[in-house]
Backbone as CSV, one residue per row, in Angstrom:
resi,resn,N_x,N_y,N_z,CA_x,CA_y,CA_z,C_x,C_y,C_z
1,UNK,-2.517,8.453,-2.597,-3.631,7.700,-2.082,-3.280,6.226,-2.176
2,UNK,-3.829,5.361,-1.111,-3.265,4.082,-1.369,-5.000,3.178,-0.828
3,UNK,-5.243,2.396,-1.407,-6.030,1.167,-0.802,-5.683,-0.011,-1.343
4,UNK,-6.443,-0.651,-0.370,-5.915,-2.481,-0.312,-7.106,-3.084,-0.985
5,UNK,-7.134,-4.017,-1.356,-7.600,-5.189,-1.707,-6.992,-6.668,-0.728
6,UNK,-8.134,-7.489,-1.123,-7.690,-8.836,-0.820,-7.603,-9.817,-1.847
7,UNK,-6.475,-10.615,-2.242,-6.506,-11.881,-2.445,-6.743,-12.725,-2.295
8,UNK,-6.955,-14.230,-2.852,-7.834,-15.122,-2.576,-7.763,-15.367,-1.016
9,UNK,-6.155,-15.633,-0.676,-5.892,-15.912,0.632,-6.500,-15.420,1.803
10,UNK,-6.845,-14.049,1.281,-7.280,-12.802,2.652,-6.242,-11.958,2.882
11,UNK,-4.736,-12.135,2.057,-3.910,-11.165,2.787,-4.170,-9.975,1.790
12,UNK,-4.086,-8.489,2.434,-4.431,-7.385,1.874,-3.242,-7.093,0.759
13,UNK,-3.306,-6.424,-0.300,-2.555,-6.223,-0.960,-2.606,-4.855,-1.827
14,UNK,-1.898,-4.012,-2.030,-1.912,-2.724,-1.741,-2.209,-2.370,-2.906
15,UNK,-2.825,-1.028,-3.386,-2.683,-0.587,-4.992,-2.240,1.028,-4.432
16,UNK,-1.839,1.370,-5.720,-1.094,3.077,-5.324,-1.778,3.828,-6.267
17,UNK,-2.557,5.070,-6.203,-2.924,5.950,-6.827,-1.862,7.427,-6.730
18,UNK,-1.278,7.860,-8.187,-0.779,9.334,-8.059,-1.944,10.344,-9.057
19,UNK,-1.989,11.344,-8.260,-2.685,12.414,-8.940,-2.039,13.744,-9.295
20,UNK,-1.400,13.859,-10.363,-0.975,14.930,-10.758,-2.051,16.007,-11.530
21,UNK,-1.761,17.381,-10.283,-3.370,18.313,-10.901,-2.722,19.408,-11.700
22,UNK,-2.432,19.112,-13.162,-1.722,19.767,-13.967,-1.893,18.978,-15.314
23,UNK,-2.253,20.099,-16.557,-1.818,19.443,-17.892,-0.927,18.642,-18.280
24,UNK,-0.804,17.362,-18.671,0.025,17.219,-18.669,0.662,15.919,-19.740
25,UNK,1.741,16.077,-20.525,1.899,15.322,-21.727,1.955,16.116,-23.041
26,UNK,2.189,15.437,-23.883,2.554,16.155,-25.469,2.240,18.025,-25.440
27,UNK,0.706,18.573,-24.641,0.001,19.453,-24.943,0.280,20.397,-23.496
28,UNK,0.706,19.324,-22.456,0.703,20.095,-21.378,2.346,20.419,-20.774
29,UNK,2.017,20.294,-19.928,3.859,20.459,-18.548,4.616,19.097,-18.348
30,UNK,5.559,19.403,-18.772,6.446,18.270,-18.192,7.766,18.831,-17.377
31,UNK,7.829,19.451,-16.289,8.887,19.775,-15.594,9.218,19.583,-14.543
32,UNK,10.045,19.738,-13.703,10.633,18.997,-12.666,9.435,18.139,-12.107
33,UNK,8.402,18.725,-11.300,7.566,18.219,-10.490,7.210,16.841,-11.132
34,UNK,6.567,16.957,-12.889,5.370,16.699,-13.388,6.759,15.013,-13.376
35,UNK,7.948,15.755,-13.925,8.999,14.282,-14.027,8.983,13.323,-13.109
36,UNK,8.998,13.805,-11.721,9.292,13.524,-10.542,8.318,12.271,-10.212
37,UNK,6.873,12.940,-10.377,5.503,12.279,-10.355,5.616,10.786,-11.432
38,UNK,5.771,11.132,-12.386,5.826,9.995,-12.810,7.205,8.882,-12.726
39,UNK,8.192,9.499,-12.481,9.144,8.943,-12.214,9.062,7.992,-11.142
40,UNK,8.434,8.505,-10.277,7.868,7.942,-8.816,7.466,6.828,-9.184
41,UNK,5.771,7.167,-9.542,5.291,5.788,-9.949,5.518,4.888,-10.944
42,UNK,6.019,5.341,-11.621,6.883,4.014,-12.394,7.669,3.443,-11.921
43,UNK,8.315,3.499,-10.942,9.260,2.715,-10.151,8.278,1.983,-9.312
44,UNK,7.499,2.769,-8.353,6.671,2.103,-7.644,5.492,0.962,-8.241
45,UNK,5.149,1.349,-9.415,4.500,0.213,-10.465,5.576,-1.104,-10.315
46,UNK,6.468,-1.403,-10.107,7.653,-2.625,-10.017,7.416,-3.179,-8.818
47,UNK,6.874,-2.728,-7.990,6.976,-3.270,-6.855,5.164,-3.860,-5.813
48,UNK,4.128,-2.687,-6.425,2.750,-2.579,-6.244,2.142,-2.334,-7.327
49,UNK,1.014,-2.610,-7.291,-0.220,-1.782,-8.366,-0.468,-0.520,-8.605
50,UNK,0.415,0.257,-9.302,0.282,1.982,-9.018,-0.531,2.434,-10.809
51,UNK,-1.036,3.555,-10.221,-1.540,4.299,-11.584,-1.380,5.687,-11.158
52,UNK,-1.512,6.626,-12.397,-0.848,7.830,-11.832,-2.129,8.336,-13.264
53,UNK,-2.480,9.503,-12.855,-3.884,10.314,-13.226,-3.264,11.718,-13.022
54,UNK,-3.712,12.069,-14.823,-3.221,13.016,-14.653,-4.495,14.340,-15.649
55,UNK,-4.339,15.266,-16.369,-5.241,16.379,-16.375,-4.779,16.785,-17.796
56,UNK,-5.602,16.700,-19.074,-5.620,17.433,-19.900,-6.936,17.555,-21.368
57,UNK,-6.254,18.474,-22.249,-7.300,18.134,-23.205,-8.122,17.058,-23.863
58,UNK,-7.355,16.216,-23.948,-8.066,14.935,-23.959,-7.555,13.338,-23.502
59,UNK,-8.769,12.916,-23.225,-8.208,11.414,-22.448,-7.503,11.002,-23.320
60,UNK,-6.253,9.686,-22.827,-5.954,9.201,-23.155,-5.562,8.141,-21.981
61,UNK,-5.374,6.547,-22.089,-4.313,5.919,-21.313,-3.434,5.155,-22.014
62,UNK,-2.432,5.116,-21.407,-1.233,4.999,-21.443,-0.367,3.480,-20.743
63,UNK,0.201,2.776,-21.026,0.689,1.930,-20.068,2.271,2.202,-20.035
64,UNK,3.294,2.353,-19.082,4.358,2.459,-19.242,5.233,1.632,-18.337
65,UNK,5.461,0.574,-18.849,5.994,-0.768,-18.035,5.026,-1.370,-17.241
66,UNK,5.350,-1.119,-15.968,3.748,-1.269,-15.052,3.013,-0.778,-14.922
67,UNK,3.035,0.364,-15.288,2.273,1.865,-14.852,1.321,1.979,-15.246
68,UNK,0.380,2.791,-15.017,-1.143,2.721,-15.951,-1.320,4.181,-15.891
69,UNK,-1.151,4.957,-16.594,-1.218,6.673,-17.196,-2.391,6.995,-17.662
């Protein structure tokens, strides 16, 4: 999922949402896919506003470089 925002200027500026629909972390899955997913947006956090949402027993967030978990 992606939407924009504006800056003061008016030019749009993008933010990145990932949704991984799976347990996931210490309690849940971490395998190819779940790697992949975050692998993604952590790279993409370097470049845009990305956060990546993910599914388990209990909340937590996370920051991982840029990333917002």
């Amino acid at each position: 999922m992606m939407a924009e925002r504006f800056n003061r200027n008016g030019k749009a500026v993008p933010r990145v949402l990932h949704v991984v629909p799976a347990l996931f972390g210490m309690e849940g899955l971490m395998g190819g896919a779940e790697r992949y997913a975050l692998e993604l947006a952590r790279y993409m956090a370097d470049a845009v506003p990305t956060r990546l949402v993910t599914f388990g027993d209990v909340e937590q967030h996370e920051t991982i470089g840029n990333l917002e978990v």
